[in-house]
C-alpha positions as CSV (number, residue, x, y, z in Angstrom):
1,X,-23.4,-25.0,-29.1
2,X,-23.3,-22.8,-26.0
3,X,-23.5,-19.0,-26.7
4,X,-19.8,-17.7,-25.5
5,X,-19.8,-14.1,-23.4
6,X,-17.6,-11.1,-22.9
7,X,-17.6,-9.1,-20.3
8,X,-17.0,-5.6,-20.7
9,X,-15.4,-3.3,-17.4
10,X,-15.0,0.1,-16.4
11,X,-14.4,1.6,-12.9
12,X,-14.8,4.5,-11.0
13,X,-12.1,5.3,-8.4
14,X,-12.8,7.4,-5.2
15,X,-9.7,8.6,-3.9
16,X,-9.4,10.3,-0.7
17,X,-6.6,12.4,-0.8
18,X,-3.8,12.8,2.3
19,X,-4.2,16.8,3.0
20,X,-4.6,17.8,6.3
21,X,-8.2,19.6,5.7
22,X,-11.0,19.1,3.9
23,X,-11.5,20.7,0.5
24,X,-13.6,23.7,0.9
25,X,-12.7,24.2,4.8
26,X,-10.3,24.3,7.5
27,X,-11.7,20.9,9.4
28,X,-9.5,18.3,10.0
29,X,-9.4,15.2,7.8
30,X,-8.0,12.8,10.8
31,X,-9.4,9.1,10.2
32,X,-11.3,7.5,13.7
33,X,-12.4,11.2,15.8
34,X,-15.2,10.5,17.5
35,X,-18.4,11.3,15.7
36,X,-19.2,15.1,14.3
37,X,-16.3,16.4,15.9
38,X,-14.8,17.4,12.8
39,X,-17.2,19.5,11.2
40,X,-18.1,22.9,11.1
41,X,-20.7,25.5,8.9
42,X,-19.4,24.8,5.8
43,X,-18.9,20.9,5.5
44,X,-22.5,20.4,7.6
45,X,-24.2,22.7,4.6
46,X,-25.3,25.3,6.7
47,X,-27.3,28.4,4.7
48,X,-25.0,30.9,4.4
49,X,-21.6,29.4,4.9
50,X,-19.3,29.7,1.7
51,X,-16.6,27.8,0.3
52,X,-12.9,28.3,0.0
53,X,-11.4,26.1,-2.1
54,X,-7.8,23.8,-0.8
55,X,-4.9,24.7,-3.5
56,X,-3.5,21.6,-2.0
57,X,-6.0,19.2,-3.2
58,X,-5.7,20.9,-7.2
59,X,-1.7,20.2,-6.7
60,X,-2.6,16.2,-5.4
61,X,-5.3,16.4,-8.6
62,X,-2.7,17.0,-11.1
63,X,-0.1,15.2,-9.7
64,X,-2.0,12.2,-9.9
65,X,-2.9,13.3,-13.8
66,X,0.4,13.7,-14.1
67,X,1.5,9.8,-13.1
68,X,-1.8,8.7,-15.3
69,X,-0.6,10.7,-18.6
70,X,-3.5,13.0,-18.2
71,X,-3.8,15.7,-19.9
72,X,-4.6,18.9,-17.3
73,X,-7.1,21.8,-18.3
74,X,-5.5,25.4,-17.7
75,X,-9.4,26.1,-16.4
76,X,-11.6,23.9,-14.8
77,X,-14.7,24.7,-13.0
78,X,-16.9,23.1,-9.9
79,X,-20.5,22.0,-10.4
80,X,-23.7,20.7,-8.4
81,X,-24.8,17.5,-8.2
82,X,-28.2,17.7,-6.7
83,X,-29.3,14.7,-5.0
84,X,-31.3,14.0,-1.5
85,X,-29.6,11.5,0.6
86,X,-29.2,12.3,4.8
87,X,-25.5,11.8,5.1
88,X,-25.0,14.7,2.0
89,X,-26.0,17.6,4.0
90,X,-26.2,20.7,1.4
91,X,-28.5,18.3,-1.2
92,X,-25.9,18.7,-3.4
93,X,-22.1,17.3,-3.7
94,X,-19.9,19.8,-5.4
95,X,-18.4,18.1,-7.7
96,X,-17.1,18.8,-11.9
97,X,-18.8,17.8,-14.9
98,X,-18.4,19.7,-17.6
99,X,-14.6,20.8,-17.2
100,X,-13.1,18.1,-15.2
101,X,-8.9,19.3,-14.6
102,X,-7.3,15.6,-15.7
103,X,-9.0,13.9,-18.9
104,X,-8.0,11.7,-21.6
105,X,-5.2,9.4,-19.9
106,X,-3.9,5.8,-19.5
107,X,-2.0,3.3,-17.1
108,X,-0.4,0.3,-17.9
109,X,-1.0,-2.9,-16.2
110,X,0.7,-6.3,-16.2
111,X,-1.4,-9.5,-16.3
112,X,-0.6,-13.0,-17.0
113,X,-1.8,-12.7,-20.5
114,X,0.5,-9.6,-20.9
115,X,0.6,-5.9,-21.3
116,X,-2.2,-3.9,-21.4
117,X,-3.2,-0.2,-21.2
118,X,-6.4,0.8,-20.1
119,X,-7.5,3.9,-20.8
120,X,-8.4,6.8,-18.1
121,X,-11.7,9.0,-19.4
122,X,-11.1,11.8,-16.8
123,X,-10.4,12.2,-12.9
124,X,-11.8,15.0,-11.5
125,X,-12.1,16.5,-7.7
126,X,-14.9,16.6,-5.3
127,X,-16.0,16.2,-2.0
128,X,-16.7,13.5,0.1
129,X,-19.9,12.7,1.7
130,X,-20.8,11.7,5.6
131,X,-21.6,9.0,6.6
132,X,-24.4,6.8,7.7
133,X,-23.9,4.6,10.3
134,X,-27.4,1.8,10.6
135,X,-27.7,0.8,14.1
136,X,-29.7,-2.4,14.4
137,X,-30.6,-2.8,17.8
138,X,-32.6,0.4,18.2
139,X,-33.6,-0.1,14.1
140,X,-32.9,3.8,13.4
141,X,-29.8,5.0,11.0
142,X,-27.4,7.6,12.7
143,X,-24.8,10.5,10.7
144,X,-21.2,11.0,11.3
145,X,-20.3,14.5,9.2
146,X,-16.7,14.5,9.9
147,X,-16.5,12.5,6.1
148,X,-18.2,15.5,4.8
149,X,-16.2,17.9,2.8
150,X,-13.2,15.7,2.6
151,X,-11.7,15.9,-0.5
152,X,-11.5,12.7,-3.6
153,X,-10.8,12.4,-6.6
154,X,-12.5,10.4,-8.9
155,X,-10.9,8.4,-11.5
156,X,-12.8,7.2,-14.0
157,X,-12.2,4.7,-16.9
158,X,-12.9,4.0,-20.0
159,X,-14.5,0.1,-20.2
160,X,-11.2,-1.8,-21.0
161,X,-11.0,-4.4,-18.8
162,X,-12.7,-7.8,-19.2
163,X,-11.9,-9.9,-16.1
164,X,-11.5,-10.0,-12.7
165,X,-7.7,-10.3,-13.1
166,X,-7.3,-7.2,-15.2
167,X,-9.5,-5.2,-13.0
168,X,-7.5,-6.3,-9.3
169,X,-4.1,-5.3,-11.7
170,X,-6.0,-1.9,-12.7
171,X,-6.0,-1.2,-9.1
172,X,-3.0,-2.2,-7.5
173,X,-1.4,0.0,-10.5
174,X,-3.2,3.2,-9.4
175,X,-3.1,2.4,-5.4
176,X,0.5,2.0,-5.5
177,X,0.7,5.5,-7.3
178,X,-1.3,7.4,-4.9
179,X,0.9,5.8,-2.6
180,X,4.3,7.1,-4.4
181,X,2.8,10.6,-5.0
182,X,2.3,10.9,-1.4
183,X,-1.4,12.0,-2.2
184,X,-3.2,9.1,-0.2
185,X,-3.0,6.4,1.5
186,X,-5.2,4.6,-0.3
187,X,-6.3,2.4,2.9
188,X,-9.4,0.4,1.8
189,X,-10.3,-0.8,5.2
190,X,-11.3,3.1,6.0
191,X,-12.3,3.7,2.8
192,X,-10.1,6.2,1.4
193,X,-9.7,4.3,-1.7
194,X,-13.3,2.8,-2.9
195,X,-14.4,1.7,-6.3
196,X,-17.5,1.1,-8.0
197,X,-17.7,-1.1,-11.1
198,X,-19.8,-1.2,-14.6
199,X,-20.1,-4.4,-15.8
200,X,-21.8,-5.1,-18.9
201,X,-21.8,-8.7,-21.0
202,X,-21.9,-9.0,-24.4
203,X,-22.0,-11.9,-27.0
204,X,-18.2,-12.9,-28.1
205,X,-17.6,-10.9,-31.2
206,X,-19.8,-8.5,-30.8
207,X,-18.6,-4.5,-30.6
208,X,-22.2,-3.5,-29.2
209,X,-22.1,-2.8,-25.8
210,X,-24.6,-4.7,-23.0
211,X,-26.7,-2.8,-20.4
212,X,-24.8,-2.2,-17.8
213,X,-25.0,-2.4,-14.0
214,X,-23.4,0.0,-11.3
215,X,-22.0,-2.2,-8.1
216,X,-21.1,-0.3,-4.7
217,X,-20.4,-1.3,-1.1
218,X,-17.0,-3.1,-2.5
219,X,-14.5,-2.4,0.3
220,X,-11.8,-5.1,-0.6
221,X,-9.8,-6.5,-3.7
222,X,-11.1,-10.4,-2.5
223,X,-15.0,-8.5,-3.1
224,X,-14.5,-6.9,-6.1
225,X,-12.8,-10.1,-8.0
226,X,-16.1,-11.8,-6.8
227,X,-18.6,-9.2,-7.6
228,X,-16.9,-9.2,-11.1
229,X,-17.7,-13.2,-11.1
230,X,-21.2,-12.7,-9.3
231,X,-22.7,-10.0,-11.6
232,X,-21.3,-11.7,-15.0
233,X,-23.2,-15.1,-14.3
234,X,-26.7,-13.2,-12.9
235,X,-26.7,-11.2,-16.4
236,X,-25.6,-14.1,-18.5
237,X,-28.2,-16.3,-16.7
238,X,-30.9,-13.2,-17.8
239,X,-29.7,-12.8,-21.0
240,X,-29.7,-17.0,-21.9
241,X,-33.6,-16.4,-20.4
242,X,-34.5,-14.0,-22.5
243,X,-34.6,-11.4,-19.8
244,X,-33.5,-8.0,-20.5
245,X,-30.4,-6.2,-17.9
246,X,-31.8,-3.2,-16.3
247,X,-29.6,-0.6,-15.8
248,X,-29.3,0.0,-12.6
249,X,-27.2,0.5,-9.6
250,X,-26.6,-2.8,-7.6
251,X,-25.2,-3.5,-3.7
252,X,-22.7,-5.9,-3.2
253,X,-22.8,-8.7,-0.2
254,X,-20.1,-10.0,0.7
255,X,-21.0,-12.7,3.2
256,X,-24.3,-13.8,1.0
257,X,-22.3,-13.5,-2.4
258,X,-24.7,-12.0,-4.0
259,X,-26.2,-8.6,-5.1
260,X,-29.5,-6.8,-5.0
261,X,-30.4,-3.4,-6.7
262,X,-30.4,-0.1,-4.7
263,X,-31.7,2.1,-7.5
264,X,-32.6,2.8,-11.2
265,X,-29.4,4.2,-13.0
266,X,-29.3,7.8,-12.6
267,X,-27.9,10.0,-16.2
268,X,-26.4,13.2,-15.7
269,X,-29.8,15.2,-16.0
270,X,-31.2,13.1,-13.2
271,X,-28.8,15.2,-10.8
272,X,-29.5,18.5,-12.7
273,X,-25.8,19.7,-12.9
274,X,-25.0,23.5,-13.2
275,X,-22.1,25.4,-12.6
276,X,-21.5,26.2,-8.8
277,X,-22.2,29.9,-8.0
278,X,-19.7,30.2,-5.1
279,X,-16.7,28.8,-6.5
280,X,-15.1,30.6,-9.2
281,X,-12.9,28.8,-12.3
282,X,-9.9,27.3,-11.1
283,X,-6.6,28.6,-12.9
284,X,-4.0,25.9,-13.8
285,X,-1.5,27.6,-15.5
286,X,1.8,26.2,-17.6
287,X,4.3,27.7,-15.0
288,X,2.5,25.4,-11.6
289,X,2.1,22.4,-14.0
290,X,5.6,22.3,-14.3
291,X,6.4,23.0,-10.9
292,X,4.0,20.0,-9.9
293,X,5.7,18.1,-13.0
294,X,9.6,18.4,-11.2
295,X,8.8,17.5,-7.6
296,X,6.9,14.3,-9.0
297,X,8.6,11.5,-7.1
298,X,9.8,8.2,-8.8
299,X,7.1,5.7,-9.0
300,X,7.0,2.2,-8.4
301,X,9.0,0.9,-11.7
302,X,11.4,4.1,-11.5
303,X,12.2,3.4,-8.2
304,X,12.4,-0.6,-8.8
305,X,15.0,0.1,-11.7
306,X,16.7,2.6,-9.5
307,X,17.5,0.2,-6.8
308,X,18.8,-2.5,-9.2
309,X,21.2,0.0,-10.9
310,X,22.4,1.9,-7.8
311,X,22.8,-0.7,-5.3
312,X,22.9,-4.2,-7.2
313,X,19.7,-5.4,-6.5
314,X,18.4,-8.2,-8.5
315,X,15.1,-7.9,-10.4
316,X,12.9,-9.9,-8.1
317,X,14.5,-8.2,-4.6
318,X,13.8,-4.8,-6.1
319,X,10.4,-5.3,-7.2
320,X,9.5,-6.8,-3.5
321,X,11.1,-4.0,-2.3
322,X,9.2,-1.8,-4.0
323,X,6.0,-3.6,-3.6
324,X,5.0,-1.0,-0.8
325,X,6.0,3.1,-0.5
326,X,6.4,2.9,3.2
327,X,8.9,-0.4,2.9
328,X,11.1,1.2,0.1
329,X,11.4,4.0,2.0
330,X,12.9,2.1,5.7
331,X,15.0,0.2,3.0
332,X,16.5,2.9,0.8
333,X,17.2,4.9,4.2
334,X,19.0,1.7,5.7
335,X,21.0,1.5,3.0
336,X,22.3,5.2,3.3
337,X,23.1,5.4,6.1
338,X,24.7,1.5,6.3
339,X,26.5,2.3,3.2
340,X,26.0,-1.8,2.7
341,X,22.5,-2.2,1.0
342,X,23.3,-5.9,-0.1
343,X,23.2,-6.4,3.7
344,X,20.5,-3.8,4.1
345,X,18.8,-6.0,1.6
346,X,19.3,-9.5,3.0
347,X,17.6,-8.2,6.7
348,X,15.0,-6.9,4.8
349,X,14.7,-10.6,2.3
350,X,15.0,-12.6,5.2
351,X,14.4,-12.1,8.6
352,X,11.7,-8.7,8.3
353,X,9.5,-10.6,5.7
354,X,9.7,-13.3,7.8
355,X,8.8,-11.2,10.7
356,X,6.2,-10.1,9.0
357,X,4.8,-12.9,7.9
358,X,4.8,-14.0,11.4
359,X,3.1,-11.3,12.7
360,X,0.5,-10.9,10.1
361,X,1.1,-7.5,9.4
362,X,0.7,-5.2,6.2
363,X,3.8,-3.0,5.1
364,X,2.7,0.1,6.2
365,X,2.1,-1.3,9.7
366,X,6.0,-2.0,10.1
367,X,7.4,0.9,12.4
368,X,11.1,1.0,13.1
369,X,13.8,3.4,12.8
370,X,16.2,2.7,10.2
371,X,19.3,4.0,12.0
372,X,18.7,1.3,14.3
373,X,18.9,-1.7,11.4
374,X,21.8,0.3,10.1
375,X,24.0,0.2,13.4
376,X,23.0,-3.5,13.6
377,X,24.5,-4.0,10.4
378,X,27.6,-2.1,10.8
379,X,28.3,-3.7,14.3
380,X,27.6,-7.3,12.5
381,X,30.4,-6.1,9.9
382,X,32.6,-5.2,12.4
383,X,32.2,-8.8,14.1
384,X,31.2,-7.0,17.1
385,X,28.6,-9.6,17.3
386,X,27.5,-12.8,15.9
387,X,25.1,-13.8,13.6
388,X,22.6,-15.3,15.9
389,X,22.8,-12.0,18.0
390,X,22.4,-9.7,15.4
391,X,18.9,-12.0,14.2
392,X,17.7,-11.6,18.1
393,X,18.5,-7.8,18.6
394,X,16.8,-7.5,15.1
395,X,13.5,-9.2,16.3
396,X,13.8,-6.6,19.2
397,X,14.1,-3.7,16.7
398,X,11.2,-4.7,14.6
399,X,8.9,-5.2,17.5
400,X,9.8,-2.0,19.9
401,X,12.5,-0.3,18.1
402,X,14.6,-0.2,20.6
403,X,18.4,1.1,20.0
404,X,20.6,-1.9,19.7
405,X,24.2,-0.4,20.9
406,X,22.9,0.2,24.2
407,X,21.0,-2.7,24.7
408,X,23.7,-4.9,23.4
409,X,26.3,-3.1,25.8
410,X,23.5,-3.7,28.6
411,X,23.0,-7.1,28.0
412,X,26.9,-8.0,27.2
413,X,26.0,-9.9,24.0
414,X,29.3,-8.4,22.6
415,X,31.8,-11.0,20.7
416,X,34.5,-11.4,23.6
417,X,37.9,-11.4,21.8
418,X,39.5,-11.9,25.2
419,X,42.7,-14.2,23.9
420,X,43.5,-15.2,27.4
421,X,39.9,-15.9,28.3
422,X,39.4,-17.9,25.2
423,X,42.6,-19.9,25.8
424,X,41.8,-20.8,29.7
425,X,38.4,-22.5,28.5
426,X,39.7,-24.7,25.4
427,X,42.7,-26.0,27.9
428,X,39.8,-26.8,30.3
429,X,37.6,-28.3,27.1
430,X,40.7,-30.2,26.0
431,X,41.5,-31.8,29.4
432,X,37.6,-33.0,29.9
433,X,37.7,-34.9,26.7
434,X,40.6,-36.5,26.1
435,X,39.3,-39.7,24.1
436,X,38.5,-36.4,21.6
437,X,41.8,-35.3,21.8
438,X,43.3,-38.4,20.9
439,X,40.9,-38.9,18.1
440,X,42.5,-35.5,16.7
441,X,45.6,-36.8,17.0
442,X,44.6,-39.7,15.1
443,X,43.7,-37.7,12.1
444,X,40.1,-37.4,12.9
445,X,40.0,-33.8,12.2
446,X,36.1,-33.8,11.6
447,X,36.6,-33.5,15.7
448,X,37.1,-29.8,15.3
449,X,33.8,-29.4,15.3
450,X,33.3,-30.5,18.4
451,X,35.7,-28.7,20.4
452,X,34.6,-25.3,18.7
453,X,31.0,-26.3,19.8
454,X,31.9,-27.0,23.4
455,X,33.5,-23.7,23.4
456,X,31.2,-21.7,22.1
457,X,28.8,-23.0,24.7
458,X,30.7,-22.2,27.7
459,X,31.2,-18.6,26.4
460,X,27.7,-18.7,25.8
461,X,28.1,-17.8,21.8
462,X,29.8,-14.7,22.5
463,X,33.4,-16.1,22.0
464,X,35.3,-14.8,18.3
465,X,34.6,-18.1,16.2
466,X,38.0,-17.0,14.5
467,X,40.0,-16.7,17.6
468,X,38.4,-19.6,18.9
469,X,39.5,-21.9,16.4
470,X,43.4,-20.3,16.2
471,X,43.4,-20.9,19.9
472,X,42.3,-24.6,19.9
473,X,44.7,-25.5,17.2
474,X,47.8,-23.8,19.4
475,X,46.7,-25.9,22.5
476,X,46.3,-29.0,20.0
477,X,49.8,-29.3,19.4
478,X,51.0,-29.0,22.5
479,X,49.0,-32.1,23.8
């Protein structure tokens, strides 16, 4: 009988959070300036240069301890990680250890197989480090410093999860609450949101833990469910060997599939930790916890149940709604200031997924204004203009957000409610087909239809359907 395996899963969470300078310095934290630009004594390590610690990356720290139901130390300090690598360019990352400022939390997570809450060991902040850029064609590795000294927090788990699956929902749960706290924006593509993952495997049953591997370079959901898969067969294949696991730390490639080891697993003593000398403790007192605590915006599930009860949203609308920060925040504004989010709802159901979908385009890359959806939607409810109007305008305001009450006074795409214009073209429709007339007459009133069409496509779809139809059934009866 064939040995069955469990794999055991814990994470660690870089977060790069959204302030507008770096943690210990007054450099900007702008994604794509050109190389070193962004630097300065203090995040390039120079001798001398001090520290001066961002109170606005301890507010983003405890918020985000806050959402995980952390608990938050009233003092936590800042240690030394001593390590040699070129693109950390003091030697050491300043970093905490001993007294990290969230520990001892938990999120919740929803899987196919259920509930499930996986537990948070700590999060703790610390600074980013540079980055090397390896240039192949003159075979030589170059720096960019302007990473350095930008500020994470690290979110580290305890090792609940045991598949793929439970590991993708682990990190949607906490990327979409960086997003709602406003503390990051979580884009993996530039790496402000990176994870590395220990993976272990174990024999079914058994409540011994495996060796355990370290994998980095994982810059996508897709890589890290097949990592997961990749590193659990290479150790089962070992283990049904007879080889041991060595604990080490592993690189992940994509395009091969595959792994290879970087390093030995480093301990905490192989970094020789100690308490930083130029940063003093930090203070986290009662009084700004609860401060932090009531400007703590709703979250994804607050703000899913809050759209259902407040503007008669069904469960499914609301929770695609919500599926993005920036998305629930053009809906929820459309809605104000429409006062008809039903409608708001429908444009943003139908037509902007659609859009969307069309386009190939993530949430946060959707940029309109949503005073221009709402005047759409009022002047639709108004029957200022037709349905097939409004969805062209709409395309407009999606791709350029332009202003649609000008451009639809511009372009005269206006419903024409003009009685005597209306009634001069269905005499002249009426005269050029009489066999349809006299099919009316007949009782054949399926010919209605037909007339309305004809119509509508001399006014060119801007005649009042309504008055339209009044207006034909008038003539009608005079025939």
């Amino acid at each position: 009988m064939k040995q069955e395996y469990e794999t055991v899963i814990g994470l660690e969470v870089h977060v790069e959070l959204a302030t507008r300078t770096k943690i210990f310095c007054g450099c900007s934290t702008r994604f794509g300036a050109e190389p070193n630009t962004q630097t300065c004594p203090v995040c390039t390590g120079m001798p001398g240069s001090l520290p001066v610690l961002n109170k606005q990356v301890v507010e983003f720290a405890v918020a985000a301890g806050l959402a995980a139901n952390c608990k938050i130390r009233n003092v936590c300090k800042f240690d030394r990680k001593n390590y040699f690598y070129p693109d950390n360019p003091q030697n050491y990352q300043i970093s905490q250890l001993y007294l990290p400022i969230c520990y001892d939390g938990w999120v919740e997570i929803q899987t196919e197989s259920g509930t499930k809450k996986v537990r948070i060991h700590e999060m703790h902040m610390e600074e980013d480090a540079g980055k090397l850029i390896h240039d192949e064609w003159e075979d030589c590795s170059l720096v960019d410093y302007n990473r350095s000294g930008v500020p994470l927090i690290e979110i580290v788990s305890e090792p609940d999860m045991r598949n793929a699956e439970e590991v993708i929902a682990y990190l949607e749960k906490l990327r979409m609450m960086m997003q709602y706290l406003g503390v990051s924006d979580c884009k993996l593509q530039e790496g402000s949101m990176r994870a590395d993952v220990n993976l272990s495997v174990r024999k079914a049953g058994s409540s011994e833990l495996g060796t355990r591997t370290e994998m980095k370079n994982l810059n996508s959901f897709k890589a890290i469910a097949r990592a997961i898969e990749g590193e659990k067969e290479r150790q089962i294949e070992l283990l049904e060997a007879g080889k041991p696991v060595i604990q080490e730390t592993r690189r992940w490639d994509d395009n091969k599939e595959s792994s290879r080891a970087m390093r030995s697993k480093e301990d905490a003593k192989d970094y020789r930790y100690f308490p930083d000398p130029d940063l003093p403790p930090v203070l986290v007192s009662e009084e700004w916890i609860a401060q932090i605590k009531s400007r703590q915006p709703q979250l994804r599930e607050e703000k899913a149940a809050y759209f259902q009860e407040e503007y008669g949203l069904s469960s499914y609308d609301a929770g695609i709604l919500t599926e993005s920060k920036h998305l629930a925040d053009l809906f929820e504004e459309t809605a104000v200031l429409s006062r008809q989010p039903k409608k708001a709802a429908n444009w943003f159901m139908g037509e902007l997924l659609r859009l969307r979908k069309e386009e190939g385009m993530e949430p946060e890359e959707i940029q309109f204004t949503p005073g221009h959806l709402s005047d759409l939607i009022l002047m639709q409810e108004r029957g200022e203009i037709n349905n097939q109007t409004a969805k062209d305008v709409f395309k407009k305001i999606f791709k350029e957000d332009l202003d649609p009450i000008p451009y639809i006074e511009e372009h005269h795409l206006k419903i024409v409610k003009d009685s005597q214009m209306i009634s001069g073209i269905v005499e002249e429709v009426l005269k050029q087909n009489p066999d349809s007339v006299e099919q009316y007459r007949n009782g054949k009133e399926k010919v209605m239809g037909f007339f309305v069409g004809q119509v509508m496509k001399k006014t060119k779809g801007k005649a009042d359907p309504a008055e339209v139809s009044k207006c034909l059934k008038e003539k009608l009866a005079e025939f």
